[in-house]
C-alpha positions in Angstrom: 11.9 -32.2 -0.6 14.8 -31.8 -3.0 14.7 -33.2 -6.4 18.2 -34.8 -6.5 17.9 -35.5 -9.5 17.2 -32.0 -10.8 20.4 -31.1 -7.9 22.9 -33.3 -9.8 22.2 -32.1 -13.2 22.6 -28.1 -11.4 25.5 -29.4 -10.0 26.8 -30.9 -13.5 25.7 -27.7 -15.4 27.3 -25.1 -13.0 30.4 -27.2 -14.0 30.3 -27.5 -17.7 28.2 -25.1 -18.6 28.8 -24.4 -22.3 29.9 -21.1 -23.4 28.9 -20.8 -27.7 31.3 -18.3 -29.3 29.2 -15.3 -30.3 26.7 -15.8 -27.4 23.1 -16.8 -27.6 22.5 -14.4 -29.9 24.7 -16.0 -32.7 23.2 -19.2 -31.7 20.0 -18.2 -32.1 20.7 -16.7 -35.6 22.3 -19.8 -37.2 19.7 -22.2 -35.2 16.4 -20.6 -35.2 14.0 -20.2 -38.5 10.9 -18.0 -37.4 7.7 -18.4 -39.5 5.8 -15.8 -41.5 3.5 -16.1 -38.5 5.8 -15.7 -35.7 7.6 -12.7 -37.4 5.1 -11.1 -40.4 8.4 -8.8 -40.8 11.3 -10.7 -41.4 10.9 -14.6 -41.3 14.2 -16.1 -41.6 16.5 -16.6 -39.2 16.9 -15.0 -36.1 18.1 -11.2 -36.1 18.6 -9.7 -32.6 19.9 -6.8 -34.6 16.1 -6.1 -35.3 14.9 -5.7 -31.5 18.6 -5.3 -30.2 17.8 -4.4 -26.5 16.9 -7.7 -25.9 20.5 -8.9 -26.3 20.3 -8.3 -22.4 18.5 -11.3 -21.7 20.9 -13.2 -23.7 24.1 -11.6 -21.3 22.0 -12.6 -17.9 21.5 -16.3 -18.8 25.8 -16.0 -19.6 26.2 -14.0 -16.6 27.4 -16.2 -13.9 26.6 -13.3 -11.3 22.9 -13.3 -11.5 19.9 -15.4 -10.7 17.2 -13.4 -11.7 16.4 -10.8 -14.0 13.2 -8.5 -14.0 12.4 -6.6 -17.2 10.0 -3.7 -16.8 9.2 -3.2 -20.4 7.2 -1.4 -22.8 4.4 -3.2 -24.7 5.7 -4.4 -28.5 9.5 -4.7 -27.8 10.3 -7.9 -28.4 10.9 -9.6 -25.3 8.5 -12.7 -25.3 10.0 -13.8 -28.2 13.7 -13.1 -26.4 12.5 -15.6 -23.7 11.6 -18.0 -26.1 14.5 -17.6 -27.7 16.6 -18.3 -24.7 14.1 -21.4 -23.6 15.7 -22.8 -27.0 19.0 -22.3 -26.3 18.6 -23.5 -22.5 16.6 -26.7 -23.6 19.4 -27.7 -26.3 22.5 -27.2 -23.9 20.6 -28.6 -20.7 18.5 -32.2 -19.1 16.7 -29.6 -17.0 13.1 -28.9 -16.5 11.4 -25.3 -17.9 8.5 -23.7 -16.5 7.1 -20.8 -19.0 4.1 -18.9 -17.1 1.8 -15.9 -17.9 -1.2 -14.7 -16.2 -3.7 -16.3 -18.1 -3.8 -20.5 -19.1 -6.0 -19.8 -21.8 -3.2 -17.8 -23.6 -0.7 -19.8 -22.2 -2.3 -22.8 -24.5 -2.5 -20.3 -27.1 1.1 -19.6 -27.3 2.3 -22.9 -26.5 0.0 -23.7 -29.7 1.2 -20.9 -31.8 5.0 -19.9 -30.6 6.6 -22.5 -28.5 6.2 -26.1 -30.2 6.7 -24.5 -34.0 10.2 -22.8 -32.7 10.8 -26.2 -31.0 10.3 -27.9 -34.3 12.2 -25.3 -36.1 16.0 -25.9 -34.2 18.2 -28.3 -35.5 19.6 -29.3 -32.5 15.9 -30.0 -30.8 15.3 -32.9 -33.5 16.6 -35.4 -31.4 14.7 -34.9 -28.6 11.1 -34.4 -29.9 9.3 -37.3 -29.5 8.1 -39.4 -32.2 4.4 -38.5 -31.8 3.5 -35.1 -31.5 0.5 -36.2 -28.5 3.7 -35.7 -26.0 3.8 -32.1 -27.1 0.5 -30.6 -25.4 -0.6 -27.3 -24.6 0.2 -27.5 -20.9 3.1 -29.4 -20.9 5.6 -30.9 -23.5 7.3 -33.5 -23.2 10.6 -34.2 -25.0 13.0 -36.5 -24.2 15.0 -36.1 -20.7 13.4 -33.0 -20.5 10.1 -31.2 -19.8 8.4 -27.8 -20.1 5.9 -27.1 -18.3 3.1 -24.4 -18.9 0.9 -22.6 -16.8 -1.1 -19.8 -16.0 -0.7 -17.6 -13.4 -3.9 -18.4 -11.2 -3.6 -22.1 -12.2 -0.1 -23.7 -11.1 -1.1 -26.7 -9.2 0.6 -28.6 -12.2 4.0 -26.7 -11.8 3.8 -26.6 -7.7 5.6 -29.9 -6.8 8.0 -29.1 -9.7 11.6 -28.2 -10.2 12.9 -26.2 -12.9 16.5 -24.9 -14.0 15.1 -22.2 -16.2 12.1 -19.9 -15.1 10.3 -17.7 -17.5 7.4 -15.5 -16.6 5.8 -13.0 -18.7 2.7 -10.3 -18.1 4.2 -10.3 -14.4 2.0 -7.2 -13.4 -1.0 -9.0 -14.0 -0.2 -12.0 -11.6 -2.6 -11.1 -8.5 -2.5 -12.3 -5.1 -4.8 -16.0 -4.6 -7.8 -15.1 -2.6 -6.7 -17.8 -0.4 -4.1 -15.2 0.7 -0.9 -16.9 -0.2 1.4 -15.6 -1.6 1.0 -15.2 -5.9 2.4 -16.6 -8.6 5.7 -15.1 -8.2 6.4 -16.4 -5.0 5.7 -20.0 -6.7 7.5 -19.9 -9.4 10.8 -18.6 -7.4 10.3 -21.7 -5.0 10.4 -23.8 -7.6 13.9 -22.8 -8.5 15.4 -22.8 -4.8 16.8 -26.3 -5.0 18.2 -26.5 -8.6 22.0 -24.6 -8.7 22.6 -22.1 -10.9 19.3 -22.1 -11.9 17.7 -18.7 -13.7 14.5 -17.0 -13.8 13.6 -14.5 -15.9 10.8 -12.2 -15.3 8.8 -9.4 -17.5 5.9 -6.5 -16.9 4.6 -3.5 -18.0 4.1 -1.8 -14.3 1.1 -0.4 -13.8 2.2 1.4 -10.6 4.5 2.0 -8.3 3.7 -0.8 -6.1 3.7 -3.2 -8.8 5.1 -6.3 -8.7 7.4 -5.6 -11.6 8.6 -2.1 -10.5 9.3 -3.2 -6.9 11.2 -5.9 -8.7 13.1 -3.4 -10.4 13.6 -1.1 -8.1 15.8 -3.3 -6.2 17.9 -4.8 -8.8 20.7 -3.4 -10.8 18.3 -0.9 -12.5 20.1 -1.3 -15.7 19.1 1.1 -18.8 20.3 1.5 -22.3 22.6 4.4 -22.8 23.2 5.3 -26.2 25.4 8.1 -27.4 24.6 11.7 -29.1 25.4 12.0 -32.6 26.6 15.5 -32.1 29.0 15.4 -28.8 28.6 11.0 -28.4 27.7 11.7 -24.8 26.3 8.7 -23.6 22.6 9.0 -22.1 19.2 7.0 -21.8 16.9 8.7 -23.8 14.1 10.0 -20.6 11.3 11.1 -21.5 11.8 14.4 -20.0 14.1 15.2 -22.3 11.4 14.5 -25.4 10.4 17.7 -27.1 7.6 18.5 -29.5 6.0 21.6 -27.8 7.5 23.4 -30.2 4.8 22.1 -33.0 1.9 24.3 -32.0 -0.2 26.7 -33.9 -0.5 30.5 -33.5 -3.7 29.6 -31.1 -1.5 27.3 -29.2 -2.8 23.7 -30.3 -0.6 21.2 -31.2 0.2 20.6 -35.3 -0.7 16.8 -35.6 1.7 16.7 -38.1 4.3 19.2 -37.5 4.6 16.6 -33.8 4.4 13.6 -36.4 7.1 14.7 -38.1 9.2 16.9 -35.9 9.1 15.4 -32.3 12.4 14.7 -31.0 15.1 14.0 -28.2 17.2 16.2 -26.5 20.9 15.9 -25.8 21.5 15.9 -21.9 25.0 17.8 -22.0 24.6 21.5 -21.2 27.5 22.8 -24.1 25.7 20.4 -26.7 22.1 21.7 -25.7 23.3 25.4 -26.0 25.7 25.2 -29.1 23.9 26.1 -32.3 26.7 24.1 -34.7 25.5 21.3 -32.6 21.8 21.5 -33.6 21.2 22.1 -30.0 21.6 18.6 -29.1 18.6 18.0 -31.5 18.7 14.1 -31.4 16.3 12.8 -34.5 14.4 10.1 -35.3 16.9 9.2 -38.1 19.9 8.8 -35.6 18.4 5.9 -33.9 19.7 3.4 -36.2 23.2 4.6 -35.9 23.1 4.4 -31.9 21.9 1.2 -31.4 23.9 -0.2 -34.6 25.2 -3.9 -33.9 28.0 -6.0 -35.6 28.4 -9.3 -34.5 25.4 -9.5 -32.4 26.9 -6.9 -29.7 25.9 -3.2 -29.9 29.1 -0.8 -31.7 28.2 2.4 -29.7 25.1 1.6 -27.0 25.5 -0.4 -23.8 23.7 -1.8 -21.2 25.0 0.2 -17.4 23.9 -0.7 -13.7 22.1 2.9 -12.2 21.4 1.0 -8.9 24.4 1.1 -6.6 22.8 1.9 -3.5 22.4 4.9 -3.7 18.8 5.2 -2.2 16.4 3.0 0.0 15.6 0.4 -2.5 19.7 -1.2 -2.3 20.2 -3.7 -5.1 20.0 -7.1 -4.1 22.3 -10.0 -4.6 22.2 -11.9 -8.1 19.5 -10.1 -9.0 19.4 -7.9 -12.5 17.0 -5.6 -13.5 16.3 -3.7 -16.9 13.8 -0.7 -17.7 13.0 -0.4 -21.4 10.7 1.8 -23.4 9.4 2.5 -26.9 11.6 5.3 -27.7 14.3 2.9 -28.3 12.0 0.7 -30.9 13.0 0.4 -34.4 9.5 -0.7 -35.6 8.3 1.5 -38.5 5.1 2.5 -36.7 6.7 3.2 -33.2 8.3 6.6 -34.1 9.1 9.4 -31.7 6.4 11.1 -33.3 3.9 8.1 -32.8 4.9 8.8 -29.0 4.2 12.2 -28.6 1.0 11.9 -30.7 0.0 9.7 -28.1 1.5 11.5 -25.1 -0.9 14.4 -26.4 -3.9 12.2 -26.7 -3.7 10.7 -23.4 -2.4 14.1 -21.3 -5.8 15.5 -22.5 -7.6 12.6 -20.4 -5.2 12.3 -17.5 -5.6 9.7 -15.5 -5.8 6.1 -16.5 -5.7 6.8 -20.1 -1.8 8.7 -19.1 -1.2 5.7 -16.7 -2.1 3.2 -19.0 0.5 5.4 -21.8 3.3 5.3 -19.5 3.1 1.7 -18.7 2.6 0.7 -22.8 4.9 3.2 -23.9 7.6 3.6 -21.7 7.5 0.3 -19.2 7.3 2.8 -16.0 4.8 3.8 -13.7 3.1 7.2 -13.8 4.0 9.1 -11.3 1.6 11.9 -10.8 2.8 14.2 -8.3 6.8 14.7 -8.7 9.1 16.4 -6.5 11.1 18.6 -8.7 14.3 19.5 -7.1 16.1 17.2 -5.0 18.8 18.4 -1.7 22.1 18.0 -4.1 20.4 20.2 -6.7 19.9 23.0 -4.3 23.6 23.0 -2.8 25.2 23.2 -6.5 24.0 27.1 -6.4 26.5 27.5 -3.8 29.3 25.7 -5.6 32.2 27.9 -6.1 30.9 30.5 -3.9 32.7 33.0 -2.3 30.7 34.8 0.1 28.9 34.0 3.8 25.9 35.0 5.6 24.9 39.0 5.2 27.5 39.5 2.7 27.4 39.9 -1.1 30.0 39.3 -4.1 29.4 42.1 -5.9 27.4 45.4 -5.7 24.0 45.2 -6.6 21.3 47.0 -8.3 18.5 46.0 -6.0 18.2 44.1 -2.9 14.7 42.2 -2.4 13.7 41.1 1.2 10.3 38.8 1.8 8.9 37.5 5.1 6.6 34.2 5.0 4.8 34.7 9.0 4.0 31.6 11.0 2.2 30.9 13.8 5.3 31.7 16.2 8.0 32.9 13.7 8.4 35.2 10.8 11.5 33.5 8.4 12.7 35.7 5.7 15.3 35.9 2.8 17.4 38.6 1.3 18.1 38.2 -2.4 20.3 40.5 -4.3 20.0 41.1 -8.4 22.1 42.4 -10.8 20.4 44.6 -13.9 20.8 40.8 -16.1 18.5 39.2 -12.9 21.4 37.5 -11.7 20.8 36.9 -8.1 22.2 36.5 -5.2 20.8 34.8 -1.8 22.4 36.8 0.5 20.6 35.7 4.0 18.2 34.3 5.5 16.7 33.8 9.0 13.7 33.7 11.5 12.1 36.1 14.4 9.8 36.1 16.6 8.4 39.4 16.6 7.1 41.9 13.6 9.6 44.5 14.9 12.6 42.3 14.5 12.3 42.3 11.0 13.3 45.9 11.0 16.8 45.6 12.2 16.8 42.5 10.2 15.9 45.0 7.0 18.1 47.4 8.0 21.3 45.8 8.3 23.7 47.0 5.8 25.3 44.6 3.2 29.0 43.7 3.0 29.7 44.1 -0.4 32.9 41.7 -1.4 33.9 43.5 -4.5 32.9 47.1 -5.5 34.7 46.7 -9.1 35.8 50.2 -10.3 34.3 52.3 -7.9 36.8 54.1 -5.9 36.5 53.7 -2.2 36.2 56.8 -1.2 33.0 56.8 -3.2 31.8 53.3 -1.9 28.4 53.5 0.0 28.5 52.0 3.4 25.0 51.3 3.8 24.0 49.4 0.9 20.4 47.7 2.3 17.2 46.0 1.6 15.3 48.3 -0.8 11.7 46.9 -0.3 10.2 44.2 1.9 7.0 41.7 1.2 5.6 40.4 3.5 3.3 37.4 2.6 -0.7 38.3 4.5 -2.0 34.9 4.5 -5.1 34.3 3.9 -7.3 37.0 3.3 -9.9 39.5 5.5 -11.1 38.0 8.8 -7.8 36.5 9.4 -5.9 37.1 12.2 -2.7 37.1 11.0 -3.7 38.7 7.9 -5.1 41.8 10.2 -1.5 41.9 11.8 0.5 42.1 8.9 -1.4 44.7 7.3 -1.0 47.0 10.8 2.5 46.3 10.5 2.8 47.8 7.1 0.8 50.3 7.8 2.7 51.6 10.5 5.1 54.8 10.4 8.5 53.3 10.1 7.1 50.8 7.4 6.1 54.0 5.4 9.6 55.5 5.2 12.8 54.1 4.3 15.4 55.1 6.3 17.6 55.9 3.6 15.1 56.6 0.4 12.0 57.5 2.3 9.0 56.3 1.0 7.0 53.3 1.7 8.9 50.2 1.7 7.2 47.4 3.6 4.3 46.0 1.5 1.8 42.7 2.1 2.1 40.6 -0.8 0.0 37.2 -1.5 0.8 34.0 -3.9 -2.1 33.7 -6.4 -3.5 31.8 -9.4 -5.6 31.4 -11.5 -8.6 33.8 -12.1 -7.1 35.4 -9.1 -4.8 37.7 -10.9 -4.7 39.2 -14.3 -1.2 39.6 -14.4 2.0 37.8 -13.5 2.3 40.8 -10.6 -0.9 42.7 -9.3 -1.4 45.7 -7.6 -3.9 45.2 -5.2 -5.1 48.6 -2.5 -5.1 47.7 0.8 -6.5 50.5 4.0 -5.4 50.5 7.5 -8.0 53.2 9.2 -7.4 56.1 7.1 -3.6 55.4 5.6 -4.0 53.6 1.9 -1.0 51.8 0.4 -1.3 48.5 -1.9 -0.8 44.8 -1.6 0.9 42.9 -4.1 -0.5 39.6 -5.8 2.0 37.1 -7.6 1.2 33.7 -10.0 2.8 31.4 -7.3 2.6 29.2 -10.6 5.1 31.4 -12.5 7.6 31.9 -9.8 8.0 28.4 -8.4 8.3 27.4 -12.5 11.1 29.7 -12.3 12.8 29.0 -9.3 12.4 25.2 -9.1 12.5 24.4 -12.7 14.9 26.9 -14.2 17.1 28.5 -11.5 17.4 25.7 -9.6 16.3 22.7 -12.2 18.6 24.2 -14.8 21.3 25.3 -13.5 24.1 23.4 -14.6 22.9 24.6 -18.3 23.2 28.0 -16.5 26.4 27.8 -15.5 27.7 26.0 -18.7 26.4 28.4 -21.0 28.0 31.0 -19.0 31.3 29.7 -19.0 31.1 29.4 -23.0 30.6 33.3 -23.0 33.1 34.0 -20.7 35.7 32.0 -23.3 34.6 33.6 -26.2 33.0 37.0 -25.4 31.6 37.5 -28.7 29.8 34.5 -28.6 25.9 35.1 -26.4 23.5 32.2 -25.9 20.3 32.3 -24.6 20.2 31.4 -21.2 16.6 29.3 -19.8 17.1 32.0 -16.6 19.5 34.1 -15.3 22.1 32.6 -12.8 20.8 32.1 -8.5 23.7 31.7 -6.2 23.6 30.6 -2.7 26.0 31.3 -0.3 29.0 29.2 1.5 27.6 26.5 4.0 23.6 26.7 3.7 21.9 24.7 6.5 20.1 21.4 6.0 16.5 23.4 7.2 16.8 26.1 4.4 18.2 23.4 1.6 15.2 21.0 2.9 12.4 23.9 2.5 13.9 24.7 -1.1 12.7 20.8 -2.0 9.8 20.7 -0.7 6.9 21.7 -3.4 5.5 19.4 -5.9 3.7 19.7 -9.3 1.3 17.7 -10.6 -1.3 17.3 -13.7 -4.4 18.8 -12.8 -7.8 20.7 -15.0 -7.4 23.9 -15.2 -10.1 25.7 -17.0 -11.2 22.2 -18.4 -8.2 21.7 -19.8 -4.8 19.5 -17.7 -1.8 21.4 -16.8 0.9 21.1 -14.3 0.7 23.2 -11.4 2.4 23.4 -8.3 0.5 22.3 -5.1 0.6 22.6 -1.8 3.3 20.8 0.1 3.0 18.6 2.1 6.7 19.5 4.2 7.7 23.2 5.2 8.9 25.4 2.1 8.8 28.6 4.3 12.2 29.7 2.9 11.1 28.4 -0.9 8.0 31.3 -0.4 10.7 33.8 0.4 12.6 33.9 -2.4 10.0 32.9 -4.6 8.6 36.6 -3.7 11.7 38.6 -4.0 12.0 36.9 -7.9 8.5 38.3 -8.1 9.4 41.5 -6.9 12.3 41.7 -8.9 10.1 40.7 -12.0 7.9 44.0 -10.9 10.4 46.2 -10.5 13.5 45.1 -13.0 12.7 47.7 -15.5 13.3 50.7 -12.9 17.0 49.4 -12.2 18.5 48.8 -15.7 16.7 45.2 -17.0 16.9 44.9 -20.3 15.0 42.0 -22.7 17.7 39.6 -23.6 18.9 40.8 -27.6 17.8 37.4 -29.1 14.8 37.4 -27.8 13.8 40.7 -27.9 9.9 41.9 -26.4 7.1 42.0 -28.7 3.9 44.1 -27.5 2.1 40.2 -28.2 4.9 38.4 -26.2 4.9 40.7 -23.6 2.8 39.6 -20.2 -0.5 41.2 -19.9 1.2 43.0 -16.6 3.6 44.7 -19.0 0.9 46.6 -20.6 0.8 49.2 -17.8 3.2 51.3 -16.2 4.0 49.9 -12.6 6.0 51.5 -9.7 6.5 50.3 -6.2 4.6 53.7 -4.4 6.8 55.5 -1.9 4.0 57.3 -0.5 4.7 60.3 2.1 3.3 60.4 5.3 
C-alpha cells in the first residue's frame, strides 16, 4: 500500500527541492562540527578537501538523473562518514523518513551511539527538530520531529519492512547475505522501500569480495564512474590502475624485494606512450608527492581531477537507467599511512600467499574483485598490428632477413603461420592457413614471397624466390603418441632434409616447455627416425607468449609511439619493450580470435607464486604458430645480423643461460 503521505511530500520535494550554492559540500563545511572522536585528525568543521572523492556522493543526491548510486570502495576512504554527511543534509532540507542499514544491528547500535546522534546534535539547523528528551533518540530508531530514521541491520529489518523512506543508505553491502528463508536479501528490501516515494535516493557501499558480489554486479551495470586525474608531466588524464603501479624495480642483486627501497620508491606510471618513453618526462614517473596537486580542490570541487562515466554500453553488463556507480581505491587516499608504498608493501606480502590473503588485498585495497585468471589481449588489440598496413596474404613490405614458418597439427588439420623478421626482430605476419595432409605443407613452405619493396637493390639483382627458411612443426605430446610418431617421420623424410634452395635440413619438431623441462629459453633436443638423427627443438612457452601477448601485442601502441619519435628526430633512440609485429590487411575473425585466447594466472612455482600462462580453454592454434617462429627467431637472430639494442647492451650475467653456447639450426646432408 502506498504511504500517501510519504507520496505528497516526494511530490512536494521533486518540486522545490532546494539547491545550496556551493553544494552539499559547502553545506556541510559551514554546518557540521566533527568531534575528536569522530575525526582524531582534523575535528572542526567539515573538509571534503581531506577525503575529496567522496564529493561524488554529494553530486548524486544533486543529480536529478539518478536514483541510486553503488560505491564499490576500498576499506578507510571515507565514505560512511560521506553518507552521514549527506543523511544531515537530507534530514535538514526534507519531512522524509531515512533508513541507514549495515549488515550487522549490533554495529548498527554502535554507530547510531557513536556517529549518528552526536553529528545530529552538532548541526545547527537540526536544533529544532530534536526532541526535548533524548529517550526519542534510540539506537534503532530516532525520532525527531516530522521525521524519522530508522536503523537496522542487515539480517534484522522487520522494523524497516512496512516502511517508506526518501533517502536510503546502506553500507558493508557485500556482507548482506541471502535469508535462509530464501527471499530475497536485504538489498531487495531496502529498494522496495523506496518504490513509492518520488525522487527518492538510495545510496549503496561495498568492498566486493568477488565478482558475483552484490556490490560489483551493482557496479558493473551502472555508469561505472572512476576518478581520472591528470599527469604532472604531459596532464593526460587517467585513473590510476593498478597495472600501471611499479616497484619491481626495488629488488636486490638476489632478486628479493628492498622493503624499503618499495617503501620509499613505489610508484605510478603515466598511461601515454610519448610520456612513458621520454626521459625529460621522468618516464611518466607519477610520485607519491604529486597526489596532492591532482586531486587539489578550491571551493569544494576538484581544480584538475574529475569524476567520468566508463560504462556506455559497451559490453554485456549495459548501464541501467538512473542508476550511478563509482569504483574507488586506496591509491587515491591522502591519509599519511596509506602511501603507494604502504600498497605495494602489502601487494608483496599478500602475492606471497595467494589466494584469500590477495583476494582479501584487492577488495581492502583497491574496492575490486580479484580476478585470478585474466585474459590478456582482447580482439581490438590484435587488429591494431595491422593498422596502417600495406600488404595482403603471401606478400611482404619489405625484404627480409629470415622467414620463420611453424605448424601446430590437429586431429584433422595442420594450421600454420609464416612470420618474417628484420635483423632489429621486427616482424612481419606474412600468412597463415590450414591443410589437411603433412605433404601440403610443402607447397605451402615453398611458395615464394612477394616482396613489396626491395629498397636499393636493383632489380635485375632481386631474387625471385625469396621463401620460408626453416619450418617447426610442434610433435605433441611426447613418445607413444600417435601424432607425435607422425611428425617425427615427416621430418625425417628426404625432402624435409634438404631445402630446395639452401640444402640442408629444414623441417624440425619443436615442443612448448617449462619449467624444469628446459634449461634454456631454446633447447636442442636429438631426435632418431630408424637410422637418420636430426634434433627437436624445446621452447619456454612462458617466455614467448610473455612476449607476444604482453609486449608485441600488449604494448604495441608504446611500440609504435616510440617509433614514430625516432623517425622525427633520428638522433634521438629509445628503448623499445619489443620490437614492432605487424599483421597484414583484413585478418579473419578465426586467426584474430585464436590470438586472444590464452590466459595467465598466479600460480606456485618452485614454492614460490608467479604468473604463468595456462592452457586455454578456446583454440589458440594460430597463437602457437607464431609463438614458435618468435622462438625460432630468438635461436637463430644472431646468424642473420641481430644485434643487442646499444642501451642495453649484453652482459655475460644478463645473458640467458642458452646464450652460453654456440647454437646453429643443423643442415645435415643426406
Amino acid at each position: 500500500m502506498i504511504d500517501l503521505t510519504e507520496w505528497g511530500r516526494g511530490l512536494l520535494g521533486r518540486v522545490i527541492r532546494p539547491r545550496p550554492k556551493g553544494g552539499i559540500a559547502k553545506w556541510g563545511h559551514e554546518n557540521i562540527a566533527l568531534s575528536s572522536e569522530e575525526s582524531a585528525g582534523a575535528p572542526g568543521p567539515y573538509r571534503v578537501e581531506l577525503e575529496p572523492w567522496t564529493s561524488i556522493v554529494f553530486k548524486f543526491i544533486e543529480d536529478p538523473r539518478y536514483d541510486l548510486l553503488y560505491v564499490a570502495k576500498a576499506s578507510r576512504m571515507g565514505f560512511t562518514l560521506a553518507f552521514f554527511v549527506a543523511m544531515m543534509w537530507w534530514l535538514t532540507h526534507f519531512g522524509t523518513n531515512i533508513i541507514f542499514a549495515i549488515d550487522k544491528s549490533k554495529e548498527v547500535k554502535r554507530i547510531a551511539r557513536k556517529r549518528i546522534i552526536p553529528l545530529i546534535k552538532s548541526v545547527r539547523a537540526l536544533r529544532d527538530v530534536l526532541p526535548s528528551n533524548d529517550r526519542a533518540l534510540t539506537t534503532e530508531t530516532l525520532y525527531l520531529k516530522g521525521k524519522t530514521v530508522f536503523l537496522a541491520g542487515a539480517q534484522s529489518l522487520s522494523q524497516v519492512l512496512n516502511k517508506t523512506a526518501s533517502l536510503i543508505c546502506a553500507d558493508e553491502l557485500d556482507q548482506f547475505e541471502n535469508f535462509k528463508s530464501g527471499e530475497i536479501n536485504a538489498h531487495g528490501h531496502l529498494l522496495d522501500r523506496m518504490m513509492d516515494v518520488l525522487n527518492a535516493k538510495g545510496i549503496f557501499g561495498g568492498k566486493p569480495r568477488n565478482e558475483e558480489d552484490i556490490t560489483w554486479q551493482e557496479y558493473l551495470t551502472g555508469t561505472r564512474h572512476q576518478l581520472f586525474v591528470p599527469c604532472p608531466h604531459c596532464e593526460t588524464m587517467q585513473v590510476l590502475d593498478p597495472k600501471n603501479m611499479r616497484y619491481d624495480h626495488c629488488r636486490t642483486e638476489d632478486g628479493d624485494y628492498d622493503g624499503d627501497r618499495v617503501a620509499n620508491d613505489a610508484f605510478w606510471q603515466c598511461i601515454n606512450p610519448e610520456c612513458r618513453l621520454d626521459p625529460a618526462r621522468h618516464h611518466g614517473r607519477i610520485d607519491e608527492k604529486h597526489k596532492l596537486w591532482m586531486l587539489e580542490m578550491k571551493d569544494h570541487e576538484f581544480v584538475r581531477a574529475e569524476f567520468r562515466q566508463t560504462n556506455f554500453g559497451q559490453d554485456d553488463d549495459k548501464p541501467e537507467p538512473r542508476k550511478m556507480s563509482v569504483q574507488i581505491g586506496q591509491q587515491y587516499s591522502l591519509r599519511p599511512k596509506l602511501t603507494w608504498g604502504a600498497i605495494a608493501l602489502h601487494w608483496i606480502k599478500a602475492s606471497k600467499k595467494g589466494g584469500t590473503e590477495l583476494a582479501h588485498f584487492y577488495r581492502t585495497r583497491f574496492g575490486m574483485p580479484y580476478r585470478q585468471k585474466q585474459t590478456i589481449i582482447k580482439g581490438e588489440m590484435v587488429k591494431a598490428l595491422a593498422k596502417g598496413s600495406v600488404y595482403r596474404h603471401g606478400e611482404c613490405p619489405v625484404l627480409p632477413c629470415f622467414v620463420a614458418m611453424a605448424v601446430d597439427v590437429q586431429e584433422l588439420v595442420k594450421k600454420w603461420s609464416k612470420v618474417a623478421f628484420l635483423p632489429s626482430g621486427e616482424a612481419f605476419i606474412i600468412d597463415y592457413g590450414e591443410c589437411l595432409a603433412f605433404e601440403d605443407l610443402y607447397e605451402i613452405a615453398e611458395k615464394p614471397i612477394k616482396i613489396l619493396d626491395w629498397g636499393d637493390i636493383p632489380e635485375s639483382e632481386r631474387d625471385p624466390h625469396i621463401m620460408v627458411n626453416f619450418v617447426w612443426i610442434d610433435e605433441g605430446n611426447g613418445d607413444g603418441d600417435q601424432s607425435t610418431k607422425d611428425v617425427r617421420d615427416f621430418c625425417a623424410r628426404p625432402r624435409s632434409r634438404n631445402h630446395p634452395l639452401h640444402g640442408g635440413h629444414w623441417i624440425y619438431p619443436c615442443k612448448g616447455a617449462g619449467g624444469l623441462q628446459i634449461k634454456g629459453v631454446v633447447d636442442e633436443r636429438d631426435r632418431k627416425v630408424d637410422s637418420y638423427e636430426f634434433k627437436c627443438y624445446h621452447l619456454s612457452h612462458n617466455e614467448f607468449a610473455t612476449e607476444l601477448y604482453l609486449q608485441r601485442i600488449g604494448q604495441h601502441e608504446e611500440i609504435c609511439a616510440a617509433m614514430e619519435i625516432m623517425a622525427r628526430s633520428p638522433h634521438k633512440r629509445l628503448p623499445l619493450p619489443a620490437p614492432r609485429l605487424w599483421l597484414m590487411k583484413n585478418p579473419d575473425d578465426e586467426f584474430i580470435a585464436e590470438l586472444c585466447a590464452e590466459k595467465r594466472q598466479l600460480k606456485k612455482v618452485r614454492g614460490r607464486l608467479r604468473w604463468v600462462w595456462v592452457d586455454p580453454t578456446e583454440k589458440n592454434d594460430y597463437g602457437d604458430t607464431v609463438k614458435y617462429c618468435l622462438a625460432m627467431w630468438y635461436f637463430i637472430r644472431e646468424l642473420y645480423g641481430w644485434e643487442a639494442p646499444d642501451d642495453e647492451p649484453e652482459t655475460d650475467a644478463s645473458k640467458p643461460a642458452q646464450k652460453e653456447r654456440e647454437y646453429i639450426l643443423h643442415r645435415d646432408e643426406d
